[in-house]
C-alpha positions as CSV (number, residue, x, y, z in Angstrom):
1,X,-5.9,-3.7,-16.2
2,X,-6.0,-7.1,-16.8
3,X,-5.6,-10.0,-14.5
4,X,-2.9,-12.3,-15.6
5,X,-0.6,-15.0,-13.2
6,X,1.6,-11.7,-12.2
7,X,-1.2,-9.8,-11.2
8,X,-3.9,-12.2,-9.9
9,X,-4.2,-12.2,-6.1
10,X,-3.6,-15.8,-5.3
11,X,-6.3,-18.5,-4.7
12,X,-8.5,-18.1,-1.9
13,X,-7.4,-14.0,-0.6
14,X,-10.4,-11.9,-1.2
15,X,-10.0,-8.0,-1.6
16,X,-10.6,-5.8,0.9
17,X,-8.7,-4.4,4.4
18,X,-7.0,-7.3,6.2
19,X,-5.6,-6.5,9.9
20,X,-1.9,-8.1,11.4
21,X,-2.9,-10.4,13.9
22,X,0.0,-9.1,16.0
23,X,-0.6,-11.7,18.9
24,X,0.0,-14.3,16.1
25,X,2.1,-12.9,14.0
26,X,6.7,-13.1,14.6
27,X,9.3,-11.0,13.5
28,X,12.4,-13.2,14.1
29,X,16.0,-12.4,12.8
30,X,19.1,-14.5,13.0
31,X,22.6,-12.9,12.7
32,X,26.0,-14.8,12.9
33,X,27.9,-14.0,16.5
34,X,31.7,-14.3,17.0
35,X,32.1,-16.3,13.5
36,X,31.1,-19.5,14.9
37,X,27.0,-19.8,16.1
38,X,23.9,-17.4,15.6
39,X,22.1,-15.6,17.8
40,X,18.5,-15.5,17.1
41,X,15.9,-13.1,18.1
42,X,12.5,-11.8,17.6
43,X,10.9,-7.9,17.7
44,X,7.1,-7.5,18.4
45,X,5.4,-6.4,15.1
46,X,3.0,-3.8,16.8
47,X,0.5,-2.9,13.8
48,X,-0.1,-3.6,10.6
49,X,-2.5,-3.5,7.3
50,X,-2.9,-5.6,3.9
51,X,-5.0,-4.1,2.1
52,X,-5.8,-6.4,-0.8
53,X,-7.2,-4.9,-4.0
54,X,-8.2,-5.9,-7.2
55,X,-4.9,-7.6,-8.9
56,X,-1.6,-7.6,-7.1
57,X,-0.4,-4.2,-8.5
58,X,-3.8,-2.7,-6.6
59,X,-2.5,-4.8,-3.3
60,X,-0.4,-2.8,-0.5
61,X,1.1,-4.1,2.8
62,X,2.4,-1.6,5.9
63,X,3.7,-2.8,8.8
64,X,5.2,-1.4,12.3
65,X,7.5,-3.0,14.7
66,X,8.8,-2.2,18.0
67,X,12.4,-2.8,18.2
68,X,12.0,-1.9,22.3
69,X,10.5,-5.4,22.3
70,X,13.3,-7.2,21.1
71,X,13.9,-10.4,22.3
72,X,16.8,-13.1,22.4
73,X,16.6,-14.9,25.6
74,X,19.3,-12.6,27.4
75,X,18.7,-9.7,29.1
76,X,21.5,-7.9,29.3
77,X,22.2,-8.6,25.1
78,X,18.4,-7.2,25.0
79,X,19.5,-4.4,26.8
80,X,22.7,-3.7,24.7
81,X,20.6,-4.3,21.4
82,X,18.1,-1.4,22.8
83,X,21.1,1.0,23.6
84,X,22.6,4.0,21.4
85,X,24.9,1.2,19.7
86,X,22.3,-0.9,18.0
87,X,18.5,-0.2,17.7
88,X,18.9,3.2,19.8
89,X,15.1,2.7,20.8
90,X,14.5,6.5,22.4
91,X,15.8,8.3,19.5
92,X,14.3,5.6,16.8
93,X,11.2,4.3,18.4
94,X,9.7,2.5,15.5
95,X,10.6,0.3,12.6
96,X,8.2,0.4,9.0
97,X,7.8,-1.4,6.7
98,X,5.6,-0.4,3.3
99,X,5.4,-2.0,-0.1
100,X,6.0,-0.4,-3.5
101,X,5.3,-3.5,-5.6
102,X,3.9,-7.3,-5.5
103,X,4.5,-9.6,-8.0
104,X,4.3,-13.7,-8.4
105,X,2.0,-16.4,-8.8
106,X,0.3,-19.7,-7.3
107,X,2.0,-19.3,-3.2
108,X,5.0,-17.9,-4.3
109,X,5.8,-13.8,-4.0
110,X,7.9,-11.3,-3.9
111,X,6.8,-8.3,-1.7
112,X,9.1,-5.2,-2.7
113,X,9.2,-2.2,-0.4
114,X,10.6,0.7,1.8
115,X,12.2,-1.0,5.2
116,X,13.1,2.0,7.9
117,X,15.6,0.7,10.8
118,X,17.4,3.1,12.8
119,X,15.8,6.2,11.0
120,X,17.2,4.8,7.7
121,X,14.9,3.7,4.4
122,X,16.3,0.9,1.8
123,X,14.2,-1.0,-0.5
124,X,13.9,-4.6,0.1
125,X,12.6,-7.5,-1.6
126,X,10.9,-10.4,0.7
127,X,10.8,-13.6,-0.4
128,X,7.0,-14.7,0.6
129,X,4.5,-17.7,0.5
130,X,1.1,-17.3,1.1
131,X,0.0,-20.1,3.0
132,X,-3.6,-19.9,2.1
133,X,-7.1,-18.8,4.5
134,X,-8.9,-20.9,7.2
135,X,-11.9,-19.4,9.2
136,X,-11.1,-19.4,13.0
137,X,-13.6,-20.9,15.9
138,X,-14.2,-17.0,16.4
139,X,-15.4,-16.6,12.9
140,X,-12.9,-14.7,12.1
141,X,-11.2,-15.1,8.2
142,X,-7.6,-15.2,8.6
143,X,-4.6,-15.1,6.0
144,X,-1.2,-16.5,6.9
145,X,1.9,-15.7,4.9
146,X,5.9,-16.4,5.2
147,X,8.5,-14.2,4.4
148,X,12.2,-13.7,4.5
149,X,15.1,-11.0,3.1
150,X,19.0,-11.1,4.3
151,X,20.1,-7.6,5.0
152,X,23.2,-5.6,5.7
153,X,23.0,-3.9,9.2
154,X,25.6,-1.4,7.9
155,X,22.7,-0.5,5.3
156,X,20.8,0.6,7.9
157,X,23.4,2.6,10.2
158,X,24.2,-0.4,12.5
159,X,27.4,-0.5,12.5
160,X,28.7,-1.5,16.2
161,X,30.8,-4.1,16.5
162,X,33.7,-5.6,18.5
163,X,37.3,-7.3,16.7
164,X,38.0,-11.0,17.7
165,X,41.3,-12.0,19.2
166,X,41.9,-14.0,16.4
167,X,40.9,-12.0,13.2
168,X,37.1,-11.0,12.1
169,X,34.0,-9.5,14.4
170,X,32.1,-10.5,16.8
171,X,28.9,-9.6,15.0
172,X,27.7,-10.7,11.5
173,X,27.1,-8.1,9.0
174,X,24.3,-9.8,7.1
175,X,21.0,-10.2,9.3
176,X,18.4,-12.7,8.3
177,X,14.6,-11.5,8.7
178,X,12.2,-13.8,8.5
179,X,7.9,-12.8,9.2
180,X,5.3,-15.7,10.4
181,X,2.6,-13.0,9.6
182,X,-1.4,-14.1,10.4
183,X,-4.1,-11.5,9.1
184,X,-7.5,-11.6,9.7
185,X,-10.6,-10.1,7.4
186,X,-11.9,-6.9,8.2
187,X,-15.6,-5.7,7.9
């Protein structure tokens, strides 16, 4: 196959396996609440592999997340988000996420894949920028990417939600993701 500006890996990744560095890595997610203000929230990405090959269509990327680690400053709305309603976290302890295709050029990317919330798979395009490599004080090569997708929480089986007094829901349908992801060389 040859290398062209959709398949080239972008300036400065080299292949090979490259780890999630999950203590500096986010998962954040704003959704609209009651029409009028967002809540915003993170989950705890709790593994995850790039493993960069030859060209982009050689490159793969599989994540896991741990939506009992969810996070938005309230405890009891924590709580609520864990329960049967939303995330359900002892029936549907993990969340994946694994690529089917890569494509772009230069920072910009589009990572295509299989997203699983809530024990239910859609395919999902993320909007990513590769931010480039630094080596750490620790030696270490590290990779930092951006990324973002909108999705629908009724594609994925949430569907709680509770009618406002004065016409509409109290929570959004559409769910913005958005990844602050730092990998780091392996071997």
């Amino acid at each position: 196959m040859s290398t062209t500006a959709t398949t080239a890996l972008p300036a400065g990744l080299t292949t090979g396996t490259w780890a999630v560095d999950a203590s500096h890595t986010e998962a954040a997610f704003t959704v609209r609440h009651a029409g009028i203000s967002k809540v915003r929230g993170s989950i705890a990405v709790s593994e995850g592999t790039i493993v960069v090959g030859e060209t982009l269509a050689d490159t793969s990327v599989n994540v896991t997340l741990d939506p009992s680690t969810v996070s938005t400053g309230d405890a009891n709305r924590d709580g609520h988000l864990k329960s049967g309603d939303f995330f359900d976290v002892e029936k549907f302890g993990q969340w994946t996420f694994a690529s089917t295709e890569i494509r772009g050029a230069g920072s910009d990317y589009v990572i295509v894949g299989d997203l699983t919330i809530h024990g239910v798979t859609q395919s999902v395009e993320l909007a990513t920028e590769f931010n480039g490599t630094a080596v750490d004080p620790f030696g270490n090569t590290r990779a930092g990417f951006e990324a973002t997708v909108t999705i629908s929480r009724k594609d994925f089986g949430l569907t709680w939600n509770a009618a406002l007094e004065a016409g509409g829901v109290l929570v959004a349908d559409k769910v913005v993701i958005s990844l602050d992801v730092s990998a780091i060389q392996q071997g």
